[in-house]
C-alpha positions in Angstrom: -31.3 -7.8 12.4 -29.8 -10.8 10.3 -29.0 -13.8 11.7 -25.3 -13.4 11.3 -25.5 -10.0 13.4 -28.2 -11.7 15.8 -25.1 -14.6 16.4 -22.6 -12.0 16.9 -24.7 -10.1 19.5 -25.6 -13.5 21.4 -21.6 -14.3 21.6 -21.1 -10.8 22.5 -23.5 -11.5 25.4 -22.3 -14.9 26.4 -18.7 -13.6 26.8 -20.0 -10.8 29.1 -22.0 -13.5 31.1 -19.3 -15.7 31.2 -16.4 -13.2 32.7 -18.7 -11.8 35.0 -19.0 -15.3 36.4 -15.5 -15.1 36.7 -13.7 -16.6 33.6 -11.2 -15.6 31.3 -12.2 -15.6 27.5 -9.4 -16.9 25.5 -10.8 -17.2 22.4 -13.8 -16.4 20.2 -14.6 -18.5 16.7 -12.0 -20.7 17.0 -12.1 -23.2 13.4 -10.8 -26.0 13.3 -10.7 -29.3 10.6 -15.0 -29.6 10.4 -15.6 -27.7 13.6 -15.8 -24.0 15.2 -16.1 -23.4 18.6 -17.6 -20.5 19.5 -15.7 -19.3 22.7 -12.7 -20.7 24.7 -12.7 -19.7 28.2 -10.5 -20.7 31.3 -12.1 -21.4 34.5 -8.8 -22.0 37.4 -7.0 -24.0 35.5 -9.7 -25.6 33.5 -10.4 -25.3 29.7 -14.1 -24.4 29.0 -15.3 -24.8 25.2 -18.7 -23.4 24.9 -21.3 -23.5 22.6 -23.5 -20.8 22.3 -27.0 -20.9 21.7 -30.0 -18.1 21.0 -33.5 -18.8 20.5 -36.0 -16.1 20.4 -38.3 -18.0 22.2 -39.0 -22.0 23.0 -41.6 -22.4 19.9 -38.3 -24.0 17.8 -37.1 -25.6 21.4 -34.7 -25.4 23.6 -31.2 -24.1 22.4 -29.5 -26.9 24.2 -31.2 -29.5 21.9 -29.4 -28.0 19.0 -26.2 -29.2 20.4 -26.9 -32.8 19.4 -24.3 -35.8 19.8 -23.0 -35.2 16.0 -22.7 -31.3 17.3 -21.0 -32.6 20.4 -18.4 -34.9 18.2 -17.5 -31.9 16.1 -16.8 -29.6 18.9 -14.8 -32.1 20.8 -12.5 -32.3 17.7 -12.2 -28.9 17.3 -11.2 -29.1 21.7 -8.5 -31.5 20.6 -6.7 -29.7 17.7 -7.0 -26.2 20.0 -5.3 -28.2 22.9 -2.6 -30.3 20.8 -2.2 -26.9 18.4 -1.3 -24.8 21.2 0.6 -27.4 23.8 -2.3 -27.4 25.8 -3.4 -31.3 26.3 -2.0 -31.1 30.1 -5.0 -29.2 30.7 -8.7 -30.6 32.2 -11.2 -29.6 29.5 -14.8 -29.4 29.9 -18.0 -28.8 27.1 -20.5 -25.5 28.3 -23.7 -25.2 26.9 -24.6 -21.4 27.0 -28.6 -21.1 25.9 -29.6 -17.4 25.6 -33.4 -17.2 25.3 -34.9 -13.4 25.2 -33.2 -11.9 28.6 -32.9 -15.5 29.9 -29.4 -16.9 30.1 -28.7 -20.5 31.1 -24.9 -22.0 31.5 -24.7 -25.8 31.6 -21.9 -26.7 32.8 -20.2 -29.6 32.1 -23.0 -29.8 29.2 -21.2 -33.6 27.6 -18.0 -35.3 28.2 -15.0 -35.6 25.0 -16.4 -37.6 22.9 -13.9 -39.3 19.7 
């Protein structure tokens, strides 16, 4: 399997994990000016951008370290033309980590705050 198909498969995943926990997927691949967020969800009435992270195993690390502060920047601007683009900024928005690893699927919530 290619990496692209491995991605797709790993979002396909996170979104099943994710409404099973009870949230509503708005969104997949959203781009934006030097970003793309991989799924927009709504928890109540929160906003929940998540990044989405596969490793086959921990030999390259830990998903979430991929999701460094340059990352974090880029998805928050991405958050911020989303929510003004669609009359949104009224909402609460919170940044999800979701690491799958082999079978093993982690959510960090509230993963970083907005960052400018």
């Amino acid at each position: 399997m290619d990496a692209h198909a491995s991605g797709a498969l790993s979002e396909l995943r996170a979104e099943q994990f994710l409404a099973a926990q009870g949230m509503t997927i708005l969104a997949r691949n959203v781009r934006a000016p030097g970003s793309e967020i991989d799924l927009i969800a709504e928890e109540g009435s929160t906003l929940v951008f998540v990044e989405v992270k596969m490793r086959k195993n921990a030999r390259h690390g830990l998903g979430r370290e991929a999701v460094t502060p340059a990352k974090q920047r880029r998805i928050c601007r991405g958050a911020l033309y989303y929510m003004m683009r669609n009359g949104l900024m009224n909402r609460q928005a919170r940044f999800d980590v979701l690491e799958i690893q082999g079978e093993r699927v982690t959510h960090i919530r509230d993963a970083f705050p907005y960052q400018e």
